[in-house]
C-alpha positions as CSV (number, residue, x, y, z in Angstrom):
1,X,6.7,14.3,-20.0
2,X,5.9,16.7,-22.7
3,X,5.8,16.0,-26.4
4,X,8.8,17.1,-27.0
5,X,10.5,13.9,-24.9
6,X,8.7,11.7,-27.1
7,X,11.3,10.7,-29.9
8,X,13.7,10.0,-27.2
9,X,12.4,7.0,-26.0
10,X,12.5,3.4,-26.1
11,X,9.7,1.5,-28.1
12,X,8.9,-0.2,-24.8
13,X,8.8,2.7,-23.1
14,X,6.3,4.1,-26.0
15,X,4.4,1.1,-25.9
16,X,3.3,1.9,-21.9
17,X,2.2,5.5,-22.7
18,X,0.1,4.2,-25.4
19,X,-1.6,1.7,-23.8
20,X,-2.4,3.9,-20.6
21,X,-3.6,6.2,-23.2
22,X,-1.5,9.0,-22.1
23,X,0.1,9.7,-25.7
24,X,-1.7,8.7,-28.9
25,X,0.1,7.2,-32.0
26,X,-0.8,10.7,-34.3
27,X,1.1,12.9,-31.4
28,X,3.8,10.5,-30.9
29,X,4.0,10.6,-34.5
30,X,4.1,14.3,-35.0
31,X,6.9,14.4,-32.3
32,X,8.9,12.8,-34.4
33,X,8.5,14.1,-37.0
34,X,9.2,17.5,-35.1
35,X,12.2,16.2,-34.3
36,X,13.5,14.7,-37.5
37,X,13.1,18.6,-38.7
38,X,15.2,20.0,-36.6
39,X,17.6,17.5,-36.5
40,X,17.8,15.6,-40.2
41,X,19.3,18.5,-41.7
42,X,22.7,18.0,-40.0
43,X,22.7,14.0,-39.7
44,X,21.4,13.3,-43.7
45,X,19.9,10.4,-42.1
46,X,16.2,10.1,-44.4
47,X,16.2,10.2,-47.9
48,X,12.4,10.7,-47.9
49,X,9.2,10.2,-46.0
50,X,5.8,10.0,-46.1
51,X,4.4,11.9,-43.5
52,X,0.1,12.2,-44.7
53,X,0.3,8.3,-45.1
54,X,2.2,7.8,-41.9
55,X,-0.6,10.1,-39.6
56,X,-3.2,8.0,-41.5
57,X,-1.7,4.6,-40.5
58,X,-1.4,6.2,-37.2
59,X,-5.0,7.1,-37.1
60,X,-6.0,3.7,-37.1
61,X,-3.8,2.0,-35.0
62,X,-4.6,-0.4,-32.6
63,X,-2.1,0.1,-29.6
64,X,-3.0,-3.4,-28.2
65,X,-0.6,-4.9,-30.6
66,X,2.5,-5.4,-29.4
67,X,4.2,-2.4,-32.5
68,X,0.8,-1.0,-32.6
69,X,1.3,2.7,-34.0
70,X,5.5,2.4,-33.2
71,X,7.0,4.3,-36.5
72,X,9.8,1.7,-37.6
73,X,12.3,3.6,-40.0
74,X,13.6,1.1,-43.4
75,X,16.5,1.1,-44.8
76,X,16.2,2.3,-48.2
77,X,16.8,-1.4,-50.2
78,X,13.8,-3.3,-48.4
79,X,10.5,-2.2,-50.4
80,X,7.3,-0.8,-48.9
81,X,4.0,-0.6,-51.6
82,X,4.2,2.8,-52.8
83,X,7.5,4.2,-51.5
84,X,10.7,4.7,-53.3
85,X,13.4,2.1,-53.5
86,X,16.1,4.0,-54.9
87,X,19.1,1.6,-53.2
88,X,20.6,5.4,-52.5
89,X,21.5,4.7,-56.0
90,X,21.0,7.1,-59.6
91,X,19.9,3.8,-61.6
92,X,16.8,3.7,-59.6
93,X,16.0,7.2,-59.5
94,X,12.0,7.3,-59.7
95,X,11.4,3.8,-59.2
96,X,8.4,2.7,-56.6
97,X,8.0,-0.5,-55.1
98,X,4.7,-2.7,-56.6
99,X,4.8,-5.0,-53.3
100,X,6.3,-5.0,-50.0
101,X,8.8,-6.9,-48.6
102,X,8.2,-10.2,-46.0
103,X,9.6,-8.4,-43.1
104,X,7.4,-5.2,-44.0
105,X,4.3,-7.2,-43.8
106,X,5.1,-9.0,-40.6
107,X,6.1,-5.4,-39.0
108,X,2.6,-4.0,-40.5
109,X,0.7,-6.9,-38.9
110,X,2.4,-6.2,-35.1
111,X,1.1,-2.6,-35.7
112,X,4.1,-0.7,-36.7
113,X,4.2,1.9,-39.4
114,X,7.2,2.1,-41.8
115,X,8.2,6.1,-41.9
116,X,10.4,7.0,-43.7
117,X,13.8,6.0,-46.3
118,X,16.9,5.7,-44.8
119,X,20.4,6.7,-46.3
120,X,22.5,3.8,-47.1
121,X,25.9,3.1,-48.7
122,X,24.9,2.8,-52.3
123,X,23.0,-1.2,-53.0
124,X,24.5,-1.8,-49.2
125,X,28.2,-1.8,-50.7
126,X,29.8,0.1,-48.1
127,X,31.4,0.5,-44.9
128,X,30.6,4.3,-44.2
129,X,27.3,5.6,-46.0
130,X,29.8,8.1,-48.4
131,X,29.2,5.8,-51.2
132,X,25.2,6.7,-51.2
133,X,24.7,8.4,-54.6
134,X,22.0,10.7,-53.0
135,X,24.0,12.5,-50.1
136,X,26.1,11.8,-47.2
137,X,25.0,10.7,-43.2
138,X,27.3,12.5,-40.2
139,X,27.7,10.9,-37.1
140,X,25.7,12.2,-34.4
141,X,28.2,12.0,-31.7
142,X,30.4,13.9,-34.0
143,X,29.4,15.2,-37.4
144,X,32.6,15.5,-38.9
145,X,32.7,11.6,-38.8
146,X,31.1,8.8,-40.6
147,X,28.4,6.4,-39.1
148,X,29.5,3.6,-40.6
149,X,27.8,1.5,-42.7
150,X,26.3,0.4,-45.1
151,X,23.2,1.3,-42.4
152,X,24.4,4.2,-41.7
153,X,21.0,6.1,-42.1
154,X,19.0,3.9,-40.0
155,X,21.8,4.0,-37.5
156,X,22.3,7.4,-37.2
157,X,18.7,8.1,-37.1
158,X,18.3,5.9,-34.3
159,X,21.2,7.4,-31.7
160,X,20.1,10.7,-32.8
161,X,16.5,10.3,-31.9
162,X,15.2,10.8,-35.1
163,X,14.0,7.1,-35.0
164,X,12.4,5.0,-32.5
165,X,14.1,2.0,-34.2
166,X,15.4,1.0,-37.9
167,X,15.2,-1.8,-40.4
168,X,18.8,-2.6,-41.7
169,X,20.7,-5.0,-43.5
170,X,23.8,-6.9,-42.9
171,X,25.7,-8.6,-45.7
172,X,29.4,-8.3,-44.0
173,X,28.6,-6.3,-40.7
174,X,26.0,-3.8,-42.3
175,X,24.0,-3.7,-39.4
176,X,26.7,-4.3,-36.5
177,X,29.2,-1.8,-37.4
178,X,26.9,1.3,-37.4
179,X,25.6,0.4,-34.8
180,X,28.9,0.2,-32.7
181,X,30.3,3.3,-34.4
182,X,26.8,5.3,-33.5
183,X,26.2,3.7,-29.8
184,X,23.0,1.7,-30.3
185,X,22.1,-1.7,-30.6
186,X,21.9,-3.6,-34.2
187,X,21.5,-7.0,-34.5
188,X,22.2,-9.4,-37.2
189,X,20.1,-12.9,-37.3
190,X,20.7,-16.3,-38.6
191,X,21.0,-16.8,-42.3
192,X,17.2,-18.1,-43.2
193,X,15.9,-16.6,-40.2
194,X,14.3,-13.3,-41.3
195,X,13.0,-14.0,-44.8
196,X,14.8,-11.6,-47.8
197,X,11.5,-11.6,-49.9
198,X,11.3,-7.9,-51.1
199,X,14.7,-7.0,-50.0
200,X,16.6,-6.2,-53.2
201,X,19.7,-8.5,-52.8
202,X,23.6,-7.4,-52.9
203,X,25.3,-11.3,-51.7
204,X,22.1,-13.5,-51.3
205,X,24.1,-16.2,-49.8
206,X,25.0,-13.7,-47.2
207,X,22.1,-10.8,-47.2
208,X,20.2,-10.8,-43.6
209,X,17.5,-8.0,-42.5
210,X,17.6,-7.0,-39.1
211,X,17.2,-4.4,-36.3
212,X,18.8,-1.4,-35.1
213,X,17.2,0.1,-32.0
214,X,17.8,1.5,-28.8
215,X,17.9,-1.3,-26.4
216,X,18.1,-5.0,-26.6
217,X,14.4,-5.6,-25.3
218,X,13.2,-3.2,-28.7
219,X,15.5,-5.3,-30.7
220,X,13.5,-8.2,-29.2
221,X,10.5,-6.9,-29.8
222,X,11.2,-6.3,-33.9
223,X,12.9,-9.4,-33.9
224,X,9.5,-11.3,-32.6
225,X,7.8,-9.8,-35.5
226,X,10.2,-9.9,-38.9
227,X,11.4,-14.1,-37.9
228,X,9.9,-17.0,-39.4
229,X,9.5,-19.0,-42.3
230,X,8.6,-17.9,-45.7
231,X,7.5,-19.7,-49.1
232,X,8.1,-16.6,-51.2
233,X,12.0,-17.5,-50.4
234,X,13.5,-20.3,-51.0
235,X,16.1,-19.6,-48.5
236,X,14.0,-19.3,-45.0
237,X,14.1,-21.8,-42.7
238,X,11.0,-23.7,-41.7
239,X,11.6,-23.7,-38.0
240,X,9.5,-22.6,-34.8
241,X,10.2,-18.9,-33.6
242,X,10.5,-18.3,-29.7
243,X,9.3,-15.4,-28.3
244,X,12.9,-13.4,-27.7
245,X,11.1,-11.2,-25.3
246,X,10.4,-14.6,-22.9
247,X,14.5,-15.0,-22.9
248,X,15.4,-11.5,-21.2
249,X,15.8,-11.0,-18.1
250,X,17.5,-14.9,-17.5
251,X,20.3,-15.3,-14.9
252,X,23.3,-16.0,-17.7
253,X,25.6,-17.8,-14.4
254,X,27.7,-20.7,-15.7
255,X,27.2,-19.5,-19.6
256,X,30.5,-20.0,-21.8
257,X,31.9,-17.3,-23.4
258,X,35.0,-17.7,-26.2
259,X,37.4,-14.8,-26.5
260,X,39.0,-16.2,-29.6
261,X,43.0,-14.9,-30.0
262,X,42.0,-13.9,-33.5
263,X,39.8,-11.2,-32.3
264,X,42.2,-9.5,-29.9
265,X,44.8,-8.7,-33.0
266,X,47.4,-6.3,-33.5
267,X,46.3,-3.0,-34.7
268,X,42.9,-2.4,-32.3
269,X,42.7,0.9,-31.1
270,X,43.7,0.4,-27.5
271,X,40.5,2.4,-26.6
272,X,38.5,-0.2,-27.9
273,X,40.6,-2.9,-26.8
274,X,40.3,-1.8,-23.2
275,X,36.4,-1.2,-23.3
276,X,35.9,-4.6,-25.3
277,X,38.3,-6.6,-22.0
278,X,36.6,-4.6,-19.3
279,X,33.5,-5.5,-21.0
280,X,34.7,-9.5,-21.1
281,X,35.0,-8.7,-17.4
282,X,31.7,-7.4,-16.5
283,X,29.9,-10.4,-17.7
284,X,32.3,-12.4,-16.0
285,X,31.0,-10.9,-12.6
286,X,27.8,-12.0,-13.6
287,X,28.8,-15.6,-13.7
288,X,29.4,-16.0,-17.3
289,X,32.7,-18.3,-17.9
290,X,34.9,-16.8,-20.3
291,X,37.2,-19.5,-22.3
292,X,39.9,-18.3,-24.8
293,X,40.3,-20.3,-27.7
294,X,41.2,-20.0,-31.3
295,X,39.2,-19.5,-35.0
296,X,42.3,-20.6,-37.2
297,X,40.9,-19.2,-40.4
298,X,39.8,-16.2,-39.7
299,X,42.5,-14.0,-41.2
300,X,40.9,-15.0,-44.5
301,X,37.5,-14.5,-43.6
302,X,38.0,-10.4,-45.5
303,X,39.4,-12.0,-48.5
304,X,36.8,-14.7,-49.1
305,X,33.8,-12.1,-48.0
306,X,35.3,-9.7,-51.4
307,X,35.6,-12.9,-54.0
308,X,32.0,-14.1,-53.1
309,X,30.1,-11.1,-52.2
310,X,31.3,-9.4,-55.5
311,X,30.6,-12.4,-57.3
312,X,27.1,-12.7,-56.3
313,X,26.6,-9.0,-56.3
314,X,27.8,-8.9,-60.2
315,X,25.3,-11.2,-61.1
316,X,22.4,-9.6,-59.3
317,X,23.6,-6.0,-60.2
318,X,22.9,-7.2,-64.0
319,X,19.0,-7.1,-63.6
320,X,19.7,-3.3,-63.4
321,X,20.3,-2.3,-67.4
322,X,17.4,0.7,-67.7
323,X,15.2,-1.5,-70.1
324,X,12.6,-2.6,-66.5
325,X,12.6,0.2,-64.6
326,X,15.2,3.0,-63.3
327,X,17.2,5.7,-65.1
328,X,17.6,4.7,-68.7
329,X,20.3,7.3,-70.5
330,X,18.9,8.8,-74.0
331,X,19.9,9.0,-77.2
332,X,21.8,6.1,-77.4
333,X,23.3,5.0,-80.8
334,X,22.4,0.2,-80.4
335,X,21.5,-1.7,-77.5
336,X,25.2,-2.0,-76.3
337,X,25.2,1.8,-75.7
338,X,22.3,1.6,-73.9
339,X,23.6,-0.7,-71.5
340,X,26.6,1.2,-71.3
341,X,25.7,4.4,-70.9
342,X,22.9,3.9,-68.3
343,X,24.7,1.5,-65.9
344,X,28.0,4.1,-66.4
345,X,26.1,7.1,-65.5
346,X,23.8,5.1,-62.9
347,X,25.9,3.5,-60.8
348,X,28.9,4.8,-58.2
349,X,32.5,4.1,-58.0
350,X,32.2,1.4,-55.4
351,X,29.6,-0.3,-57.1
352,X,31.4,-0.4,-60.4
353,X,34.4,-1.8,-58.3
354,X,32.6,-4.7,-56.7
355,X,30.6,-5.8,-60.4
356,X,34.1,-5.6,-61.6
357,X,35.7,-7.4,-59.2
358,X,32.9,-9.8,-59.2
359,X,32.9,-10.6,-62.9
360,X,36.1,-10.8,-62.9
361,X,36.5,-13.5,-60.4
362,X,33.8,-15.2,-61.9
363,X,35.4,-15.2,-65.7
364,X,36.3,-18.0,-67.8
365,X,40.1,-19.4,-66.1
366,X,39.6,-17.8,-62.9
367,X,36.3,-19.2,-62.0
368,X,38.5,-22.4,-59.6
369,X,41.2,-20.2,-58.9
370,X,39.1,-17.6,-56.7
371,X,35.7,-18.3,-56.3
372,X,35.9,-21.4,-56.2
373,X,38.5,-21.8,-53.9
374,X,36.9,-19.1,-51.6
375,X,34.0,-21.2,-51.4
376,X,36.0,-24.0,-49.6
377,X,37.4,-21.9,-47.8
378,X,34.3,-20.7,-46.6
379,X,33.1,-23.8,-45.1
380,X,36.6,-24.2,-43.5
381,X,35.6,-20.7,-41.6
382,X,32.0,-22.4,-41.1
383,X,33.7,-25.5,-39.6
384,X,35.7,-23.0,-37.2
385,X,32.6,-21.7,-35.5
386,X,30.7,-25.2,-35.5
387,X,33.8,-26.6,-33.7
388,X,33.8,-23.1,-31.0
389,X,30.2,-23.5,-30.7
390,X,31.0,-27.1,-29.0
391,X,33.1,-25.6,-26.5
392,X,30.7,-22.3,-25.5
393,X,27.2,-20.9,-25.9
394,X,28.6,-17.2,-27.7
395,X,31.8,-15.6,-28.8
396,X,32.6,-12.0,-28.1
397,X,34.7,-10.0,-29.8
398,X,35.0,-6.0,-30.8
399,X,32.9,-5.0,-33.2
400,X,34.7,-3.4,-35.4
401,X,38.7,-2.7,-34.5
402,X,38.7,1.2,-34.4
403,X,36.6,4.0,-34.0
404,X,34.1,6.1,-36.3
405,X,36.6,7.5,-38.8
406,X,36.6,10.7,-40.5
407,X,34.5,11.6,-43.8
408,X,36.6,11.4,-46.3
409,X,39.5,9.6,-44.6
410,X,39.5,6.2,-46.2
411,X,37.1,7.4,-49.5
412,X,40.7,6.8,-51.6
413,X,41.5,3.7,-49.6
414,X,39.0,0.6,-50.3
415,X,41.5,-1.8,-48.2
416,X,41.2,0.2,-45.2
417,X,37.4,0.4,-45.5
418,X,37.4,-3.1,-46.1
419,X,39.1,-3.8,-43.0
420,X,36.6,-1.5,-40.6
421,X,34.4,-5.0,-41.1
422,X,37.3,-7.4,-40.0
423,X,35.0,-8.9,-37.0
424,X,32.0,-9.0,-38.5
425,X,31.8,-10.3,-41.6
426,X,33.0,-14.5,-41.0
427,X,29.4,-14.4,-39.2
428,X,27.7,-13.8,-42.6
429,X,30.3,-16.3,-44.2
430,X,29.1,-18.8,-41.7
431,X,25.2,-18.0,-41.4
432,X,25.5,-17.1,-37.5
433,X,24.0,-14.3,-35.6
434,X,25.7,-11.6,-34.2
435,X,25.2,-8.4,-31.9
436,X,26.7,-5.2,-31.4
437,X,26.0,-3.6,-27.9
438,X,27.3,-0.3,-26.6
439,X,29.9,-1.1,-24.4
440,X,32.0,2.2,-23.4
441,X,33.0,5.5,-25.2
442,X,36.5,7.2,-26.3
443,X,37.6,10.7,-25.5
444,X,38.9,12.4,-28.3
445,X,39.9,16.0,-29.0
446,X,37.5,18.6,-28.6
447,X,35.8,16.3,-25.3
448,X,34.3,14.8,-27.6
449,X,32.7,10.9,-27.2
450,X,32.8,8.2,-29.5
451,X,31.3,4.8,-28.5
452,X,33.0,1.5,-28.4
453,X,30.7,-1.5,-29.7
454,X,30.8,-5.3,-28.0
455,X,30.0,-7.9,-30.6
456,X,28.4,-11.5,-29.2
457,X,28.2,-13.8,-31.6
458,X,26.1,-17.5,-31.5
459,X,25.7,-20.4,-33.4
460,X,22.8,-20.7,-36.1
461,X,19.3,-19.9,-34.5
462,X,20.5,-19.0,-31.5
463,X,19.5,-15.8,-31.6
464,X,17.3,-16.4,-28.0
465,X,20.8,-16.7,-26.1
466,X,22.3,-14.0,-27.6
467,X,20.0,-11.6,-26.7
468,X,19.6,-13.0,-23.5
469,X,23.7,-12.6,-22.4
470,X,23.4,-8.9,-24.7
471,X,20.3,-8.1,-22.2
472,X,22.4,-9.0,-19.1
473,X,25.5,-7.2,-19.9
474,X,23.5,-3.9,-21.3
475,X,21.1,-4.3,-17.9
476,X,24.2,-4.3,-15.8
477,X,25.9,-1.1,-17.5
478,X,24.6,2.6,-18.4
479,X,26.3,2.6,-22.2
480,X,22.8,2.5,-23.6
481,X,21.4,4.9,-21.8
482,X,24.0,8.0,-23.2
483,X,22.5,10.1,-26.0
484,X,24.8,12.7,-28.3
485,X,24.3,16.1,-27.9
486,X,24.3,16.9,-31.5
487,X,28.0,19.1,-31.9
488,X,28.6,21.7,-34.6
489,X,30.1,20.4,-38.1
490,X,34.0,20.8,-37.9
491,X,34.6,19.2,-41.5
């Protein structure tokens, strides 16, 4: 193997070399970075990256732990000491992070080195990475498309080998749907599961940080490190954390798995359709049982996910007026202006939308009408999965209904962007976890491939199961093991 094949492979498959001492962390590490130059340029997956701090953190490492010297991209909204946190937004242009984030500390402790800011819909509101106020991601299986969102940079970096694996978020499907649209693996955990100290919040009754990687074993793996309780938030749950690594490999004969009607809908690409069934079947010959029941509220699910996630995000977007830190606009004529001006000229379209939205909802005589009504609405769609949950061990669905769109095609359209999360986001309503697995590829014009992602979803905490039955099916297939070969910009 020479250097060159480094950045292709798995973090497990990293691990070995290092600990047979046939690769060190500072080559591995210079491979990469090899890599992300002669690749980045085309994806737009990094915003920045320290390389001098990196190859001094790699130095040092101790390979015995179990990330010891893996380089661990981060989505550009969790801080690291040091390193920018721009949100890919203008109102944080400049600013550094003073601490680092829960997750980053946990990931710092295993061994792993956080390299490198990645692109990101602008504050995570996105389902495409075009809203970023920096620059704009390409899909690697296609660079005239998007990679979806609002991960998109740590997704793309990841299926383009670019990454050996990625710290995202998911808020509505943030993690998941890149994932599925750029063939990898990203995984959403339980609400409270992976503490959201340092990560700077969009929905916080709905934020989760997770992993995107190449294989389900690597997602373990990260997973073992960011999980566990957390004083610094209020939110984290105080319970014991299995070792998900321990849980692969388990025979998954006689596990139930509900196909809910709702998630088989008009209007799903047939492509994916047929990949998502012939998927349903492949774990069925491994002894899974596959039961079809029903999620009655779940054609509200995109409604209530826009009254409280812009509701919540209005109210923490506030905090960002140019007086603390960020851009702050000159020559104003009061304080008013100030305000005005900065947070006019700082933040994107999108954003703007979703505080506007969210204020509005929010306001004096809507207040019951919307969000308050969305919230019990909410717990209807919690009550949904709690009752499924009785009757199987996980839930599979697509991922998302259609395929990685073109740029620009649903920029003018927010509905239709909305509706690229239409599977994913009742899991963040209801505080589940969810995974999105590669699970077969469309042909479209040119011979081009785009993959097809399978979602499983499972009840609060039972993240151990999930990955177990995502292991299985991924073990059993060859989608994870196909790689883009990088294709000329048509658009």
């Amino acid at each position: 193997m020479t250097q060159r094949d480094l950045p292709a492979l798995s973090i497990v498959e990293l691990q070995g070399l290092f600990r047979r001492r046939e690769v060190s962390p500072v080559e591995a590490l210079q491979a990469l970075e090899d890599q992300i130059n002669a690749s980045n340029g085309r994806i737009g997956a990094y915003l920045v990256r320290d390389v001098a701090v990196a190859a001094a953190e790699a130095e040092k490492a101790d390979v015995s732990l179990p990330l010891g010297g893996i380089p661990i991209a981060i989505k550009d909204l969790i801080n690291v000491k040091g390193q920018q946190c721009s949100c890919a937004s203008k109102i944080l242009r400049g600013y550094r992070a003073p601490y680092s984030a829960t997750a980053i500390e946990r990931l710092r402790a295993q061994g792993a080195i956080p390299f490198g800011r990645m692109n990101m819909d602008e504050f995570a509101m996105g389902s495409s990475t075009e809203n970023s106020g920096v620059q704009i991601t390409r899909n690697p299986w296609d660079l005239s498309r998007v990679p979806g969102g609002s991960s998109g940079g740590s997704a793309a970096a990841v299926a383009a080998d670019i990454a050996l694996g990625a710290l995202g978020t998911d808020t509505g499907g943030s993690i998941r749907q890149p994932a599925a649209f750029c063939g990898i693996v990203g995984f959403k955990p339980s609400y409270g599961r992976v503490s959201r100290f340092g990560l700077v919040a969009f929905a916080s009754s709905l934020d989760q940080i997770g992993p995107l990687t190449k294989t389900v074993h690597d997602c373990a793996l990260l997973m073992n490190a960011i999980a566990g309780h957390d004083s610094h938030d209020s939110t984290s749950l105080d319970v014991p954390v299995p070792d998900y690594t321990k849980h692969l490999g388990g025979d998954v004969k006689g596990v139930r798995i509900g196909l809910a009607k709702e998630y088989l809908i008009e209007g799903i690409d047939p492509t994916v359709r047929h990949a998502v069934l012939a998927a349903v079947k492949q774990l069925e010959s491994l002894g899974a049982e596959i039961i079809e029941l029903s999620l009655p509220h779940t054609e509200y699910a995109i409604s209530v996910y826009y009254i409280l996630a812009t509701a919540e995000a209005s109210a923490n977007l506030a905090r960002f007026d140019g007086v603390r830190y960020g851009q702050r606009t000159e020559n104003v004529t009061s304080l008013f202006d100030h305000y005005a001006r900065t947070r006019a000229e700082g933040f994107g379209p999108e954003v703007k939308r979703r505080i506007i939205l969210g204020t509005y909802v929010l306001s004096s005589g809507y207040y019951e009408a919307y969000y308050l009504r969305a919230q019990k609405v909410r717990e209807l769609i919690r009550r949904d999965f709690a009752e499924a949950f009785k009757q199987v061990d996980a839930l599979v669905s697509p991922t998302s209904p259609g395929l990685a769109f073109k740029l620009g095609e649903k920029a003018t359209d927010p509905l239709q962007m909305y509706l690229a999360d239409i599977f994913t986001n009742a899991a963040n309503l209801a505080g589940i976890c969810g995974i999105s697995i590669p699970c077969g590829f469309a042909e479209i014009e040119g011979g081009k491939k785009l993959p097809i992602g399978l979602q499983l979803l499972g009840k609060s905490l039972g993240e151990a199961r999930i990955l177990q039955l995502a292991h299985a099916y991924e073990q059993s297939t060859d989608w994870h093991k196909m790689r883009p070969a990088l294709s000329p910009i048509t658009a």
